[in-house]
PATORLO-295909 format. One line per 3 residues: their letters; for each residue x, y, z of N, C-alpha, C. Coordinates in pm, 1 decimal. Example, Ala and Ser with C-alpha at 12.3 -4.5 7.8 and 13.67 -1.06 7.14 Angstrom:
REM residues 2
as> 1319.0,-569.0,780.0,1230.0,-450.0,780.0,1320.0,-330.0,780.0; 1285.0,-225.0,708.0,1367.0,-106.0,714.0,1290.0,3.0,787.0
//
This chain:
REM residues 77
xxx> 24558.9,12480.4,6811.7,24672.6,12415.6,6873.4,24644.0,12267.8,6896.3; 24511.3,12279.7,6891.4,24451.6,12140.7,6947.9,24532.0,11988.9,6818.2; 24533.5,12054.3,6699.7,24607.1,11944.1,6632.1,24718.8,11906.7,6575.4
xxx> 24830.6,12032.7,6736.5,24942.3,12006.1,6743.4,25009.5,11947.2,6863.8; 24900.5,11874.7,6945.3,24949.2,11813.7,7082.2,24896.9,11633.4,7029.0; 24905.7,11608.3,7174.6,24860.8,11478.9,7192.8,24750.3,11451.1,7082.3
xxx> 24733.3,11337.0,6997.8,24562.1,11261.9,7019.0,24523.7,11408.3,6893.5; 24647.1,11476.1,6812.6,24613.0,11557.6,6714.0,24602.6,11491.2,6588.1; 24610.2,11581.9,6489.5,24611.8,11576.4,6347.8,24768.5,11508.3,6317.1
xxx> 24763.9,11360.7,6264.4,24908.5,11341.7,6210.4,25011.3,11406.7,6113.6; 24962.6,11482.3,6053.8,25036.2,11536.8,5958.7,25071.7,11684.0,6023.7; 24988.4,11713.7,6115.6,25023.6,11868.3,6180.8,25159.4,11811.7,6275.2
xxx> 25079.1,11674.6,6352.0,25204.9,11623.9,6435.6,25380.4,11643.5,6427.4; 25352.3,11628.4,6274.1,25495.0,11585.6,6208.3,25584.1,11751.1,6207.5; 25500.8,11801.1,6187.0,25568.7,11912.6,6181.3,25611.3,12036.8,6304.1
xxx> 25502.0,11991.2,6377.3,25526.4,12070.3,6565.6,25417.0,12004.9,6601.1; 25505.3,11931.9,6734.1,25381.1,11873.8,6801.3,25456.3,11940.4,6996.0; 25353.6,11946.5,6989.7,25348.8,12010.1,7141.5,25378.9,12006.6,7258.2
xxx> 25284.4,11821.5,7255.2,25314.4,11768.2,7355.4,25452.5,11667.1,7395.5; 25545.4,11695.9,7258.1,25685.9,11670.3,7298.9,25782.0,11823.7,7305.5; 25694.0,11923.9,7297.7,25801.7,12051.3,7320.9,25873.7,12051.4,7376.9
xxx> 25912.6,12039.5,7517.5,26025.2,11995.3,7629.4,26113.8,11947.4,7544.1; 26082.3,11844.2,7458.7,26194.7,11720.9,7447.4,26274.0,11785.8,7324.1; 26186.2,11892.1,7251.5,26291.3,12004.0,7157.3,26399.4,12061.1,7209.8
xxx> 26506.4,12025.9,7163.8,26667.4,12136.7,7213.7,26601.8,12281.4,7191.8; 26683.6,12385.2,7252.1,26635.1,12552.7,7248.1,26625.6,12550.1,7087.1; 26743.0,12538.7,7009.6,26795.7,12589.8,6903.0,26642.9,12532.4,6792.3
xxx> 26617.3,12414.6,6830.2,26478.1,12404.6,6701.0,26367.7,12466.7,6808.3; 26337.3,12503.5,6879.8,26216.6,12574.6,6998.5,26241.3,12674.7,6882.3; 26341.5,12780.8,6906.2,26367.1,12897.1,6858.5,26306.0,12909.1,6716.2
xxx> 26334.3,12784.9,6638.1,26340.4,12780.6,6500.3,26152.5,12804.9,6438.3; 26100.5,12670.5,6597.2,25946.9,12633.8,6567.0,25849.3,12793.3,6589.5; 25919.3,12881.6,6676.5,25828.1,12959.7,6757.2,25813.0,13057.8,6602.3
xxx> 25943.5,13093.0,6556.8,25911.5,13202.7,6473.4,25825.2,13142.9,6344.7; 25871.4,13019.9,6301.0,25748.3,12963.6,6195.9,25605.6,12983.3,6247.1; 25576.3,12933.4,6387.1,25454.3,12969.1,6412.1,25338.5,13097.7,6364.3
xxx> 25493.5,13186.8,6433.9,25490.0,13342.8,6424.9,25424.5,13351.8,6290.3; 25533.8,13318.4,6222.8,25561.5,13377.3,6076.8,25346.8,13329.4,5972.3; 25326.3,13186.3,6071.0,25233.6,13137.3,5963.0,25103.1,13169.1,6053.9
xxx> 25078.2,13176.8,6165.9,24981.3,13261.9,6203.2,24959.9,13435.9,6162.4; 25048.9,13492.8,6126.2,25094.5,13646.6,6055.6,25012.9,13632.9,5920.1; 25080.2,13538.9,5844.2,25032.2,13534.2,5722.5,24908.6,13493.9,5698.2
xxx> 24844.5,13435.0,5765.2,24691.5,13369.3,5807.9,24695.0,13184.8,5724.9; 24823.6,13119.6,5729.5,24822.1,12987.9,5689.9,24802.8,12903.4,5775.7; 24805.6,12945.9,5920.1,24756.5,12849.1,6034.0,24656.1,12906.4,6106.6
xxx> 24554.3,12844.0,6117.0,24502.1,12743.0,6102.9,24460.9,12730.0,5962.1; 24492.0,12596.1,5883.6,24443.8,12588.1,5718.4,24331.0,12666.3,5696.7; 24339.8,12698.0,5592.3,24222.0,12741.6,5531.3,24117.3,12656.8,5565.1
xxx> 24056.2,12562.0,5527.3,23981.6,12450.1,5540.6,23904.1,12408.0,5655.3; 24016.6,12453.3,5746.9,24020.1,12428.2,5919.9,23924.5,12545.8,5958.6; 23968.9,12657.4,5919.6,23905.2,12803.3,5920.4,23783.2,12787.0,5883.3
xxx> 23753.1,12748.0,5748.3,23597.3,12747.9,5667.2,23529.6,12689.3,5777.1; 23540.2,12564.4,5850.7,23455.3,12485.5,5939.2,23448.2,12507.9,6061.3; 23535.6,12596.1,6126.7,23586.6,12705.4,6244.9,23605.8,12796.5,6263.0
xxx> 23532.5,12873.7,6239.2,23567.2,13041.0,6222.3,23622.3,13107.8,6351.4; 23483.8,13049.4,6422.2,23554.1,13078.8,6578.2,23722.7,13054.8,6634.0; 23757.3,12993.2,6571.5,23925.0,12948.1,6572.5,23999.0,13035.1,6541.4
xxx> 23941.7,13095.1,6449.1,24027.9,13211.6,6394.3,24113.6,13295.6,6464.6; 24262.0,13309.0,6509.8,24284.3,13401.7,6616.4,24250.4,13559.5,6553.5; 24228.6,13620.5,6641.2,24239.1,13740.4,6627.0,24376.4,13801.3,6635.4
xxx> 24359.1,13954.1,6562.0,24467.9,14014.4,6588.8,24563.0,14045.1,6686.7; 24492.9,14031.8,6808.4,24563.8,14037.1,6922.5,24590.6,13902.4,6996.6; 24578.3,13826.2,6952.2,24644.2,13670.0,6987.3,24716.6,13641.8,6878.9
xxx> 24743.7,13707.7,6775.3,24854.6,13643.2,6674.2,24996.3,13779.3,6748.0; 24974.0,13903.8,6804.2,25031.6,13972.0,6847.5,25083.0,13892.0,6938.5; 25013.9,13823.6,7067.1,25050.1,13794.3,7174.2,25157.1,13630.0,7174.0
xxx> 25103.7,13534.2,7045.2,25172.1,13440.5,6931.6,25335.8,13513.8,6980.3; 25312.1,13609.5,6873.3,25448.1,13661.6,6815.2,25574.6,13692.6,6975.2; 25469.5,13760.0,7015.3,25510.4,13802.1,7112.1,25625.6,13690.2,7191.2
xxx> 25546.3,13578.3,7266.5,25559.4,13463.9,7302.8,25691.2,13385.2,7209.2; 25675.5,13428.6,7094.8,25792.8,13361.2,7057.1,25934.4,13437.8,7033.0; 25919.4,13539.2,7095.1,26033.6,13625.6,7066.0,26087.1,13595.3,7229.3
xxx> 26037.1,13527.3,7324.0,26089.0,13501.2,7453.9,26121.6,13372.7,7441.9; 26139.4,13324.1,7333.8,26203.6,13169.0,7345.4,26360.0,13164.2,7319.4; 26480.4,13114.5,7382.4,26579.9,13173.2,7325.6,26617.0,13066.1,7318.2
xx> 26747.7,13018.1,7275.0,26866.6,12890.9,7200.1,26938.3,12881.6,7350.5; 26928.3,12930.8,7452.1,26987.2,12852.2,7565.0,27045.7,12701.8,7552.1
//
């Protein structure tokens, strides 16, 4: 997550950055949570690359559950 907030990775920035979440309307929140979902599921986040040099990063199965989870409580309010 770390190089989707503040003082992150620019190119992760661009695509969800964190530390402007608030300032997201519901309707793209909604949109960002399930991509999350969707690319922690598939194992594309954290990059491959990111992974090779971090293994420890790796979520486990039950934090990509708890991911998913988390984003199914975000609604378009």
């Amino acid at each position: 997550m770390g190089c989707h907030a503040a003082d992150g990775n620019k190119l992760a920035m661009t695509k969800l950055d964190f530390s402007k979440w608030d300032q997201y309307k519901p309707k793209k929140q909604v949109k960002k949570t399930a991509a999350i979902c969707e690319m922690v599921t598939k194992g594309k986040m954290p990059p491959k690359s990111f992974r090779e040099s971090h293994p420890e990063k790796i979520p486990t199965a039950a934090q990509i559950d708890e991911i998913c989870k988390w984003s199914e409580t975000v609604t378009k309010e």
